[in-house]
C-alpha positions as CSV (number, residue, x, y, z in Angstrom):
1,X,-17.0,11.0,7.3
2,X,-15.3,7.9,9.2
3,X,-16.6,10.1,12.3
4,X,-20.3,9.6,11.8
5,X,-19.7,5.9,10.4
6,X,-17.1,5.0,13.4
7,X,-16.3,7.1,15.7
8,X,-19.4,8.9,16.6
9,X,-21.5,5.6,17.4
10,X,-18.5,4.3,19.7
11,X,-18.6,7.5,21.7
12,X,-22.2,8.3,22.3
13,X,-22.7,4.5,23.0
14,X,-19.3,5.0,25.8
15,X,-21.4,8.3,26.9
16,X,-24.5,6.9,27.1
17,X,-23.2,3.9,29.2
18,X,-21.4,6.6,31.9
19,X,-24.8,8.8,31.6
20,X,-27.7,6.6,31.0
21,X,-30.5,9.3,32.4
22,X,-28.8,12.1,30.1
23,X,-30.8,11.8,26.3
24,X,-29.0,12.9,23.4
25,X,-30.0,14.2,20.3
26,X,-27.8,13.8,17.5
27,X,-29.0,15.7,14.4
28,X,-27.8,15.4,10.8
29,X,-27.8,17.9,8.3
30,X,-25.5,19.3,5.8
31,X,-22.9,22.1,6.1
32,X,-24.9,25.4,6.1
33,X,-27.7,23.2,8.7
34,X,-25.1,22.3,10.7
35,X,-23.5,25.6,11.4
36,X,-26.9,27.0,11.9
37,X,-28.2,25.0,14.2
38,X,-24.7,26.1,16.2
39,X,-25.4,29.4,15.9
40,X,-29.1,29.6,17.2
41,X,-28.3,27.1,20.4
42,X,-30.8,24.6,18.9
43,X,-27.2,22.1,18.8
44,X,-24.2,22.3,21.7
45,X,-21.6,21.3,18.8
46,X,-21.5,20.2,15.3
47,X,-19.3,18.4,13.2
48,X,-18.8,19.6,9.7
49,X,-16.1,20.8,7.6
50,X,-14.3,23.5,9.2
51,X,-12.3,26.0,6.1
52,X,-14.5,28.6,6.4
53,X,-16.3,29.0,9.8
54,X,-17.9,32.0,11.7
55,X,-15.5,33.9,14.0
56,X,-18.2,33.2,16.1
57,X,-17.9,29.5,16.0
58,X,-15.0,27.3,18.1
59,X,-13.3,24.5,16.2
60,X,-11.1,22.2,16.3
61,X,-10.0,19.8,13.5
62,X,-10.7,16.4,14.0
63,X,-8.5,15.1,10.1
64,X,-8.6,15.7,6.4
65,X,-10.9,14.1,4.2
66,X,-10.4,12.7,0.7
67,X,-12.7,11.9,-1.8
68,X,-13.9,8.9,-4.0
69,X,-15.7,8.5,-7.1
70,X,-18.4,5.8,-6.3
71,X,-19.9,3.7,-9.7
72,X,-21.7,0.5,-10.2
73,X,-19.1,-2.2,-10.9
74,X,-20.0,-2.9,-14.0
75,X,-19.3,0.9,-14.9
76,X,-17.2,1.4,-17.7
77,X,-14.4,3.5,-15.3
78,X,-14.6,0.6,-12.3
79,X,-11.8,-1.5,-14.0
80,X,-9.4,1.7,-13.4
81,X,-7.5,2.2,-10.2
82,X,-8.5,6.1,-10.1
83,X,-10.2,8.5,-12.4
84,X,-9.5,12.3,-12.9
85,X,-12.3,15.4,-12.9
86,X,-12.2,14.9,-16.6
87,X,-14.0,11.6,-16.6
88,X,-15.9,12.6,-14.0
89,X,-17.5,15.4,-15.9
90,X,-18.5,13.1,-18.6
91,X,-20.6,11.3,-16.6
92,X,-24.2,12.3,-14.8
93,X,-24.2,12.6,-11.2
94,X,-25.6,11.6,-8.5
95,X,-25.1,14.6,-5.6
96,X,-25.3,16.4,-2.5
97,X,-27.4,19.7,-2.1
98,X,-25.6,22.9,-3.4
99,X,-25.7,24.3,0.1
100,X,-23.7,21.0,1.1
101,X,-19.8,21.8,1.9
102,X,-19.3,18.5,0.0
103,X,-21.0,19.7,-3.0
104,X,-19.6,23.1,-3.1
105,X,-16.1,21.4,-2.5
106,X,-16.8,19.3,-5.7
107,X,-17.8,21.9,-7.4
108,X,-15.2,24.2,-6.9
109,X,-12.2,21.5,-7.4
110,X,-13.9,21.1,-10.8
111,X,-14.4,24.8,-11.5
112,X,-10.4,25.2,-10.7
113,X,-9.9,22.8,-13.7
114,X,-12.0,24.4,-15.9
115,X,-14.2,21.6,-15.8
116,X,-18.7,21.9,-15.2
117,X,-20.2,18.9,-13.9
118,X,-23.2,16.8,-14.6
119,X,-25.5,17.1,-11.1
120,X,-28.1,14.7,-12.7
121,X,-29.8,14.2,-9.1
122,X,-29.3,16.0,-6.3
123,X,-30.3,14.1,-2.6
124,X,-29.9,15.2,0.8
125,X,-28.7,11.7,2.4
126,X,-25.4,9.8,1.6
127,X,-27.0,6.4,2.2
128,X,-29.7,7.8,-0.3
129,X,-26.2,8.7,-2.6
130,X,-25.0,5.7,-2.8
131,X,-29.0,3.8,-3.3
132,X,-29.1,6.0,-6.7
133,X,-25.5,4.6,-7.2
134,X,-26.1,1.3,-6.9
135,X,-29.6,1.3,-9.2
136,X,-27.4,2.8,-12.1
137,X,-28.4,7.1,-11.9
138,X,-24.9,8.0,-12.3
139,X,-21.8,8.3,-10.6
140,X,-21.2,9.9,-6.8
141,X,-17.9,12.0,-5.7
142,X,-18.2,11.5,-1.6
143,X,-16.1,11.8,1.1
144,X,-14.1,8.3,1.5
145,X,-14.6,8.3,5.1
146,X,-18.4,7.7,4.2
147,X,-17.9,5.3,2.4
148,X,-17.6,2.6,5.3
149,X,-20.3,3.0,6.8
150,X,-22.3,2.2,3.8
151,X,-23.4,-0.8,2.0
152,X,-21.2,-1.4,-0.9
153,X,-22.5,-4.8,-2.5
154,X,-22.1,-3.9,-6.3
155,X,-20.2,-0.8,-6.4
156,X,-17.1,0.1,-6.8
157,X,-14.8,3.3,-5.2
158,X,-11.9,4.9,-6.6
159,X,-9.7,7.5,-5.6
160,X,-10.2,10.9,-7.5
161,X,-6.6,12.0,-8.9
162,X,-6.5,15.8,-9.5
163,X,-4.5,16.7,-12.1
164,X,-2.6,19.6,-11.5
C-alpha cells in the first residue's frame, strides 16, 4: 500500500515530532493479523483492506488499490505493457500467505476466470516478495501501491488486465 510506503512514515514522524514522550508501536501483519490484533485491544487501529470487516470493527476507506504483476526484466512477459490472469497462471509464483487479503484477492479474481494459479512460494513479507522476484523464483501479483516503497533495480511491473 502507498500508505505504509508514504503516508504512514510522514505521519507518525509529524506525530512523533508534536508527541515526542508518547512511543508508538506500529505492527505489521497481514489481513486476518491485523483485524485480530483490533479485536483483542492488543492494536488501537489497523489498516488493511476493508470489503469484509466485523460489524464490530469501525472503518473508514482510505482508496482503492490495483494490482501489478512484478518479474525480473529479463522475463519473457517484461517487454509487454500489461499481462492478463492467463499468463499469469502459466507462470510459478512468488506469494502472500493464504490467510493474506492480497492472496485470497488473487486467488479469487483468478478463480472468477476459471483460472488456478501456480503459488510456487509462499512468504509473509512484501520486501521478502519482491527479493524472491528479483533472484528469479517466479513472478509476484502485489498491490501497486507497494510497489514504491520497494527496491526495484532489475524488475519490471505491469498492470494486470482482467479480461472480462
Amino acid at each position: 500500500m502507498r500508505l505504509a510506503n508514504g503516508l504512514l512514515p510522514r505521519i507518525i514522524a509529524e506525530y512523533h515530532l508534536a508527541r515526542p514522550a508518547i512511543e508508538l508501536r506500529v505492527r505489521e501483519g497481514v489481513h486476518g493479523a491485523v483485524l485480530e490484533d483490533i479485536r483483542s485491544g492488543v492494536a488501537d487501529l489497523g489498516i488493511t483492506f476493508v470489503d469484509e470487516l466485523p460489524d464490530t470493527i469501525a472503518m473508514m476507506p482510505l482508496g482503492r488499490e490495483v494490482f501489478h504483476a512484478v518479474m525480473p526484466r529479463q522475463h519473457r512477459l517484461a517487454p509487454s505493457r500489461g499481462v492478463t490472469m492467463k499468463q499469469i497462471a502459466r507462470e510459478p509464483l512468488v506469494s502472500l500467505p493464504n490467510d493474506s487479503r492480497t492472496r485470497r484477492t488473487i486467488d479469487a479474481a483468478a478463480s472468477k476466470q476459471g483460472i488456478t494459479l501456480q503459488h510456487a512460494v509462499t512468504v509473509t513479507q512484501l520486501a521478502t516478495v519482491m527479493s524472491f522476484v528479483r533472484a528469479g523464483l517466479g513472478v509476484a501479483i502485489v498491490p501497486a501501491g507497494a510497489i514504491a516503497g520497494f527496491n526495484t533495480d532489475g524488475l519490471k511491473t505491469l498492470p494486470i488486465r482482467f479480461e472480462q
